[in-house]
Wavefront OBJ file of the C-alpha trace (Angstrom):
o trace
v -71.569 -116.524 49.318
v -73.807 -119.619 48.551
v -76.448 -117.453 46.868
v -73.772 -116.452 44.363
v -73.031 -120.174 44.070
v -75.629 -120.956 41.536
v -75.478 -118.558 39.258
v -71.456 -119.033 38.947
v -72.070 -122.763 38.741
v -74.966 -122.310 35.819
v -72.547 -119.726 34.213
v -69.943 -123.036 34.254
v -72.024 -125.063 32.878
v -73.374 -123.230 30.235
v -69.874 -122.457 28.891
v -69.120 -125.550 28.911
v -72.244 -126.942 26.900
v -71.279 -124.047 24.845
v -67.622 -125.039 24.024
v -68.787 -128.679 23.659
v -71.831 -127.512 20.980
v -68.929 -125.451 19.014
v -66.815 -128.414 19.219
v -69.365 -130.967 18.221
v -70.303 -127.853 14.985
v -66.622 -127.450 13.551
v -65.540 -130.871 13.906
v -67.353 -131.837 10.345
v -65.892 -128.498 9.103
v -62.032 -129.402 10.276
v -62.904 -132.775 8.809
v -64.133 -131.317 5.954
v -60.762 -128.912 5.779
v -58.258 -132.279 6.102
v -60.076 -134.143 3.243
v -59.763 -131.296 1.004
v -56.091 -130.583 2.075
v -57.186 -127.000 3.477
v -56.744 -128.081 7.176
v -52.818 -126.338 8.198
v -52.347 -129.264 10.914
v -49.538 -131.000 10.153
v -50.141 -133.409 13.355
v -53.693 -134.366 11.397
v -52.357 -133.742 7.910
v -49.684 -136.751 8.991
v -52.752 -138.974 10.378
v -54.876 -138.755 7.517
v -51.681 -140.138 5.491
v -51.226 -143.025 7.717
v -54.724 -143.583 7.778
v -54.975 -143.355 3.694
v -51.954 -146.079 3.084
v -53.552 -147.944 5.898
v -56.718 -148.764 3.971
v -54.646 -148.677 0.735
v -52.875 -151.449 1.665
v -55.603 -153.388 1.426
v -56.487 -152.438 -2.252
v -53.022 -153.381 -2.710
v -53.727 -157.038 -1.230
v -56.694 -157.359 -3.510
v -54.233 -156.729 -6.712
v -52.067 -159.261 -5.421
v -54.585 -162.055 -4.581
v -56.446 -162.076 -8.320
v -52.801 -161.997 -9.544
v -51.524 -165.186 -7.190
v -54.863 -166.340 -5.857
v -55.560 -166.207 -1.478
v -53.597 -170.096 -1.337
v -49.941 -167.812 -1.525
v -49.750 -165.733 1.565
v -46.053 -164.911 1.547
v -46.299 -164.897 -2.288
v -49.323 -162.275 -2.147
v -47.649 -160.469 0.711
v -44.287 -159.770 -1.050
v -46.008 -158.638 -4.354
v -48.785 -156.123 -2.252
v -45.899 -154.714 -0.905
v -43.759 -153.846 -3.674
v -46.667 -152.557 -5.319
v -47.095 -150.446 -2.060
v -43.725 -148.668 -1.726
v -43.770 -148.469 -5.373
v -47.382 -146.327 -5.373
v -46.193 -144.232 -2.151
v -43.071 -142.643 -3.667
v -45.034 -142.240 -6.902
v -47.798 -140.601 -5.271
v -44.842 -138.275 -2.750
v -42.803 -137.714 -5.861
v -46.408 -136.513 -8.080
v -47.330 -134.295 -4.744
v -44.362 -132.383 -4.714
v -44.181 -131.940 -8.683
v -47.666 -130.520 -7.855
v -46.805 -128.408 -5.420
v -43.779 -126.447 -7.597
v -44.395 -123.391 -9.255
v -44.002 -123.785 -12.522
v -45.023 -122.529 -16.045
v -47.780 -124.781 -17.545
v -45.465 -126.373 -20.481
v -42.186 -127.409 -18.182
v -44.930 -129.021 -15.602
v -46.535 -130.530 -18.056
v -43.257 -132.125 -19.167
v -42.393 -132.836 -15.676
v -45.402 -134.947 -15.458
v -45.001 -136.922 -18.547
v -40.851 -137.768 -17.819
v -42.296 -138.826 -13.836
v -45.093 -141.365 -15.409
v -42.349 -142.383 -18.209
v -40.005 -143.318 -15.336
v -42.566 -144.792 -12.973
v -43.217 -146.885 -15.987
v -39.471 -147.985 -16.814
v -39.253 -148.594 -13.118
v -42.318 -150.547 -12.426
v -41.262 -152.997 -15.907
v -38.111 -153.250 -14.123
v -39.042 -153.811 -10.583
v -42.287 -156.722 -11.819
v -39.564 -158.703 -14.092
v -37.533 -159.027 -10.834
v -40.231 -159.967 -8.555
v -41.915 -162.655 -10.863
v -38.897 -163.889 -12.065
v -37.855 -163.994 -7.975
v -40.843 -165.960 -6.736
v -40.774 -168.485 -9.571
v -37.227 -169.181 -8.967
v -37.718 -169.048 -4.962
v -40.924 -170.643 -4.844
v -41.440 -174.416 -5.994
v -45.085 -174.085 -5.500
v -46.129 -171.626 -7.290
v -48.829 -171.763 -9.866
v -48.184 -172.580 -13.060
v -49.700 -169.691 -14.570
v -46.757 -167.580 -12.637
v -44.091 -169.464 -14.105
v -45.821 -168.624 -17.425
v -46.053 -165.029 -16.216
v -42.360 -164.758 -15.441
v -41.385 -166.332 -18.497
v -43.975 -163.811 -20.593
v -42.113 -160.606 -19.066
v -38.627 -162.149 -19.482
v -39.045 -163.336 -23.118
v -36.291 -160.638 -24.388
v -34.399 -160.161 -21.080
v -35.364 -157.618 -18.644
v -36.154 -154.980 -21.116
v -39.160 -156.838 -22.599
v -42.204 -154.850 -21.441
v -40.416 -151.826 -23.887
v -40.281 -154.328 -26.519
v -43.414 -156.771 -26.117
v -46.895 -154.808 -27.065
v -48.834 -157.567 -24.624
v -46.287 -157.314 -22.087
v -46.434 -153.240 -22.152
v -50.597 -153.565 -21.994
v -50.134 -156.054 -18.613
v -47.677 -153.827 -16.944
v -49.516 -150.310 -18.067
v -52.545 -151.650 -16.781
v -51.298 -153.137 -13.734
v -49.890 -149.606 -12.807
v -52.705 -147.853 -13.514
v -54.406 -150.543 -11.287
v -51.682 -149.356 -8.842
v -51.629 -146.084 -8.249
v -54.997 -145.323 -9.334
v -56.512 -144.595 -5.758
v -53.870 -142.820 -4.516
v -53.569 -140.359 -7.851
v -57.309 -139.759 -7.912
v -57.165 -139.092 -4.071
v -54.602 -136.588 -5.028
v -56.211 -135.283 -8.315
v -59.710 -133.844 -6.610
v -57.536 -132.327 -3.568
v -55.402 -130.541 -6.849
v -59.055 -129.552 -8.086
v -60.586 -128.737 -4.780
v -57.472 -126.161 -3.611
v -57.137 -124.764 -6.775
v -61.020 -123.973 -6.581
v -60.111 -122.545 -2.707
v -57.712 -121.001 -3.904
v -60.010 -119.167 -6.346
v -62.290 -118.115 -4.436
v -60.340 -117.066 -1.473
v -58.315 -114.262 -3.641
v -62.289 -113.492 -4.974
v -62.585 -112.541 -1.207
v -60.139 -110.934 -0.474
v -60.559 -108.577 -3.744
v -64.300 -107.774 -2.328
v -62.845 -107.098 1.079
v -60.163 -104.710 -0.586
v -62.944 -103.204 -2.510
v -64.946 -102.701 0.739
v -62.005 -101.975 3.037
v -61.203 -98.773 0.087
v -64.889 -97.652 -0.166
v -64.968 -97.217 3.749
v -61.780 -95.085 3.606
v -63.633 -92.476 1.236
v -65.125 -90.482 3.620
v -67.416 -88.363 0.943
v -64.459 -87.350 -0.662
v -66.371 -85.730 -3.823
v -67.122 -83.079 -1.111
v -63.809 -82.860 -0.036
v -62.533 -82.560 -3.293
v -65.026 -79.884 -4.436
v -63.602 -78.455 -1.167
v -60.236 -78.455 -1.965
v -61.224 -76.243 -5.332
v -62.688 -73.733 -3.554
v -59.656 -73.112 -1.293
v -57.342 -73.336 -4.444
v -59.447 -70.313 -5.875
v -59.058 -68.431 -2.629
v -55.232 -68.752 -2.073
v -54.200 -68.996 -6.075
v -53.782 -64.978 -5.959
v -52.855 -64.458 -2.256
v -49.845 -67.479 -1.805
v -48.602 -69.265 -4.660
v -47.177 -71.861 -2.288
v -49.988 -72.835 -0.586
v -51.679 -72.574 -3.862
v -49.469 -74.979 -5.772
v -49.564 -77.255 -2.861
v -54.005 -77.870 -2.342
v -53.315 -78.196 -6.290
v -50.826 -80.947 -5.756
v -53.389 -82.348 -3.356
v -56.335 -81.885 -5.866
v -54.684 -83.952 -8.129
v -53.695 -86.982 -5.938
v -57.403 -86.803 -4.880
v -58.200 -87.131 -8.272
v -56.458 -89.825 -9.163
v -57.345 -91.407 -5.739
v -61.212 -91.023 -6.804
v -61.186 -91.779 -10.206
v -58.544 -93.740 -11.739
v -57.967 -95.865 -8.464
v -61.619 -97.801 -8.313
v -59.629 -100.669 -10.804
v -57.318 -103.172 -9.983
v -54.968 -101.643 -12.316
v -54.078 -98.503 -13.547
v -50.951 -97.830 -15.979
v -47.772 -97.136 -14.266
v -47.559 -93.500 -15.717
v -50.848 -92.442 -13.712
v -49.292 -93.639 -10.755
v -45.734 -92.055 -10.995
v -47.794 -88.464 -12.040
v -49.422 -88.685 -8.483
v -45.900 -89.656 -7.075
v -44.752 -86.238 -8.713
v -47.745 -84.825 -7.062
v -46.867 -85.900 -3.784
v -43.304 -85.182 -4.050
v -44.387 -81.395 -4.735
v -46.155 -81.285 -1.378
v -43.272 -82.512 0.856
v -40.921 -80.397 -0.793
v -42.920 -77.388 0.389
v -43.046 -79.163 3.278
v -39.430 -80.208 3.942
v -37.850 -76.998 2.192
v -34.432 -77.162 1.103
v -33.791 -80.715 4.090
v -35.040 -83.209 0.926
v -33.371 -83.794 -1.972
v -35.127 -85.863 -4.769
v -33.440 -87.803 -7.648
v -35.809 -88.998 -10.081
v -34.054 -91.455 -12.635
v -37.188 -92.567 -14.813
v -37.275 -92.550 -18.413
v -39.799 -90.854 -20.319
v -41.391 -94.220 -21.504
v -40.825 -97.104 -19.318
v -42.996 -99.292 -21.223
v -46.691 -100.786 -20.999
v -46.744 -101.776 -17.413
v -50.249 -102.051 -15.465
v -50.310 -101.933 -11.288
v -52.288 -101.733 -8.162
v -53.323 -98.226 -7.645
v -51.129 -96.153 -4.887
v -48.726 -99.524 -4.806
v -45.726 -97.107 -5.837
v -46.808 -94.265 -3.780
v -46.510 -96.303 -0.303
v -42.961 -97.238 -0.818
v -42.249 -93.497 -1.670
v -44.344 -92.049 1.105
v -42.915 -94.736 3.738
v -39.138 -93.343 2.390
v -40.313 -89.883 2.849
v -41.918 -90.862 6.649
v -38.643 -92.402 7.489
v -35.815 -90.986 5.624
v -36.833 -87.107 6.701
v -35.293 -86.124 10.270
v -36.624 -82.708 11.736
v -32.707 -82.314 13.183
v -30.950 -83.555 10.162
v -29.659 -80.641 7.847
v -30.386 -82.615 4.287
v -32.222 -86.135 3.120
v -31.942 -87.508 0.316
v -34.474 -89.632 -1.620
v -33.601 -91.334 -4.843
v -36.834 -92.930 -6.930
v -35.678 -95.004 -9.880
v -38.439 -97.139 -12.272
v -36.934 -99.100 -15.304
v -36.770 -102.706 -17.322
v -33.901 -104.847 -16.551
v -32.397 -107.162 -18.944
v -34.864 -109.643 -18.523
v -37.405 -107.313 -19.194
v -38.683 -106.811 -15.338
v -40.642 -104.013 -15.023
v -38.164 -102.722 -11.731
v -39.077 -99.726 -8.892
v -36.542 -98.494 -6.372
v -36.535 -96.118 -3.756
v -33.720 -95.510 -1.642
v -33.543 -92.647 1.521
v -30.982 -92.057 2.746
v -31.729 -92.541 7.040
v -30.950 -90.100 9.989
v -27.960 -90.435 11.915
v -28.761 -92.531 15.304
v -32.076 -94.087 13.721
v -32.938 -96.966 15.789
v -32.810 -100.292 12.905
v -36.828 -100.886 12.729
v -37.898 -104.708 13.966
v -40.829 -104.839 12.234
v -42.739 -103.745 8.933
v -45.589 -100.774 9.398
v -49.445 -101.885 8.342
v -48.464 -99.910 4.989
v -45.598 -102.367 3.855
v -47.633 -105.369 5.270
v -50.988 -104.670 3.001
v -48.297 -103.857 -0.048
v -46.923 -107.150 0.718
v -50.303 -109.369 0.642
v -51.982 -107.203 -2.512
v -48.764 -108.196 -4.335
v -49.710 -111.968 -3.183
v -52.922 -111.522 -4.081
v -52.613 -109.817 -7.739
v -49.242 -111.459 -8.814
v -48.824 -114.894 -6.866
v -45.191 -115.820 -7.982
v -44.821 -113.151 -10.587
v -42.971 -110.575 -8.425
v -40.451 -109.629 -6.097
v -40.144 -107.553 -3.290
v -36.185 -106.633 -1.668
v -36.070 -104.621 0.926
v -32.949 -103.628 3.085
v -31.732 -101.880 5.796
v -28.148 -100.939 6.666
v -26.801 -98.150 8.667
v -27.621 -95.087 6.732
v -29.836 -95.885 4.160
v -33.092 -97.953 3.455
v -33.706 -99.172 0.167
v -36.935 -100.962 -1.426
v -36.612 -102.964 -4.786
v -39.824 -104.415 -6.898
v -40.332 -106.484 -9.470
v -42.855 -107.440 -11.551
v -43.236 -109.837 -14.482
l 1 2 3 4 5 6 7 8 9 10 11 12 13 14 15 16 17 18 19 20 21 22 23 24 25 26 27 28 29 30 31 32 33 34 35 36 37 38 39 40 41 42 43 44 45 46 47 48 49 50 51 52 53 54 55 56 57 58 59 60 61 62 63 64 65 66 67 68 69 70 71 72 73 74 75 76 77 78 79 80 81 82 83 84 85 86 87 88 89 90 91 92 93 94 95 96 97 98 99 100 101 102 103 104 105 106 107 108 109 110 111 112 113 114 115 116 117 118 119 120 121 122 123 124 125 126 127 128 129 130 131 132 133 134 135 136 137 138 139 140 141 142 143 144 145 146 147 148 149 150 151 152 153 154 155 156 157 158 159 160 161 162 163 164 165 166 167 168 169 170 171 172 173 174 175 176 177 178 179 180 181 182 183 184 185 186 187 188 189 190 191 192 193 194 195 196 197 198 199 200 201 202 203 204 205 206 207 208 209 210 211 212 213 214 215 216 217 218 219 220 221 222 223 224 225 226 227 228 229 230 231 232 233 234 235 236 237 238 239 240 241 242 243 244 245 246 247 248 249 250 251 252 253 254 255 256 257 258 259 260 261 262 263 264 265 266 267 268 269 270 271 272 273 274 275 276 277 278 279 280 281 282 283 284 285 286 287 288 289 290 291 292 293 294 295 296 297 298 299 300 301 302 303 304 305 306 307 308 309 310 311 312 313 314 315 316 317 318 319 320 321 322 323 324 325 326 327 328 329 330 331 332 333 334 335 336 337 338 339 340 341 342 343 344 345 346 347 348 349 350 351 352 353 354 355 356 357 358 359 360 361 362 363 364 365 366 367 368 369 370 371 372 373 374 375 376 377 378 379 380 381 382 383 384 385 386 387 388 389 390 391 392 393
């Protein structure tokens, strides 16, 4: 037992000068990540913001003193703080403007009513505090009382009146919340450039995930000809069904190496696949197509449609259930939604599923990825039938 000792010991210890090199190599990284508002700590994200206003406050001093001068503690104190809470829910209420999705025009209004109203506020809030500490204050400089008097010259509502008074004020705010908006301005920039090229990557990895799955399929498809000619004379089933397949293999190898292909490419190779399971099926599956000849210009992820049709046909189909029925809509609603539904109906004692198969949770995060909040995706369950609805704008 002690000769095994040593070598368990120096195992030890070479994990643990392991861990602590990893440690000491993604600590600049996950400081790295909180600066740039990437890190998904809230227990650091909340630090860093205690830490930020910590140091602010003492840009916030600075204001104050070359306002007041250093000889007016309380004086500088009372002002630096204002100016403070003033700048934080500025800089929370900018943040979560920010963070809405929104078209570019009503954000861009957003942001110019928020920096109006800061403004109006601020005016407001400085008449009241100079016009407080010259009233409060008997030893206050002269150049305050002159100050107070300035912003008070046609009541409270003078900086909106007085062109020098609305430079002083405009400048002082800018002056205010000028570290904590440019703070906030390169995190905007730096996500939205994360952002960026985090969907880039996850495109290449689609690209390369789909070029792995094509096991030499020109061969297989050449394949699949051959049989056709074989069986086209002897069994016009099996015949019409390898054509079927020909023709989703077709549209699997060429059409599908884009990110988009028009919506009438993919609901032929839904037609194509329908054909094959109602071989398949016989006279158990009932389909109701309700598409229009022309549904309009609409462009989509290859084989998007096809998974919620093949994942009605995978659970809708019982082997002991007498008839299933499938029912595949695709229009435009009112507002002019490109909409797909698919409804099966769902064998008698079919336990209610707890969680979505790999097929409906890669549909889910290519819809993320190609339409970030320009789509929607419904899907229900209830007793005897499952139904998918998508939308896409």
């Amino acid at each position: 037992m002690e000769g095994e000792a040593l070598p368990l010991n120096a195992a030890h210890t070479l994990l643990t000068e392991a861990s602590e090199k990893e440690k000491q190599e993604t600590l600049p990284l996950r400081l790295a990540a909180l600066l740039a508002g990437t890190n998904t700590n809230q227990r650091a994200r909340i630090m860093l913001h205690v830490v930020f206003w910590a140091m602010a406050s003492w840009w916030f001093v600075q204001q104050a003193n070359w306002v007041l001068g250093e000889a007016y503690p309380k004086m500088t104190l009372l002002v630096a703080t204002g100016k403070m809470a003033f700048s934080m829910a500025f800089f929370y209420a900018f943040s979560y403007l920010m963070g809405k999705k929104m078209a570019g025009l009503p954000k861009a209004g957003a942001v110019v009513l928020l920096f109006t109203g800061a403004y109006v506020v601020y005016g407001l809030a400085m008449h009241a505090t100079y016009t407080y500490l010259s009233a409060t204050y008997p030893e206050v400089p002269g150049y305050v009382k002159i100050l107070a008097k300035s912003v008070s010259t046609a009541g409270r509502w003078t900086f909106l009146q007085n062109p020098d008074v609305f430079y002083f004020h405009v400048q002082q705010l800018f002056l205010g919340v000028l570290v904590p908006l440019l703070a906030k301005g390169l995190r905007v920039v730096f996500q939205s450039r994360y952002r960026s090229m985090t969907l880039e990557k996850d495109n290449l990895k689609l690209e390369l995930d789909f070029l792995r799955s094509q096991i030499n399929p020109h061969f297989l498809f050449n394949t699949l000809n051959s049989v056709y000619a074989l069986v086209e004379d002897k069994d016009q089933t099996a015949a019409s069904v390898i054509y079927s397949l020909s023709n989703i293999m077709r549209f699997a190898l060429y059409d599908a190496n884009t990110l988009e292909v028009p919506v009438e490419k993919e609901l032929e190779t839904i037609r194509n696949y329908l054909d094959i399971q109602k071989v398949r099926h016989s006279r158990r599956l009932v389909i109701q197509w309700d598409i229009p000849a022309q549904v309009g210009h609409q462009l989509i992820p290859p084989l998007l449609l096809l998974t919620f049709v093949e994942n009605a046909i995978k659970h809708g189909v019982g082997k002991y259930v007498n008839q299933s029925c499938v029912t595949i809509k695709a229009y435009r609603n009112p507002e002019q939604m490109f909409c797909f539904e698919v409804r099966n109906t769902l064998p008698s004692g079919k336990t209610r599923a707890t969680s979505e198969g790999i097929g409906m949770a890669n549909t889910r995060r290519r819809l993320d990825l190609l339409y970030p909040g320009r789509h929607s995706l419904d899907i229900r369950q209830a007793e005897e039938e499952f139904s998918v609805l998508l939308k896409i704008w």
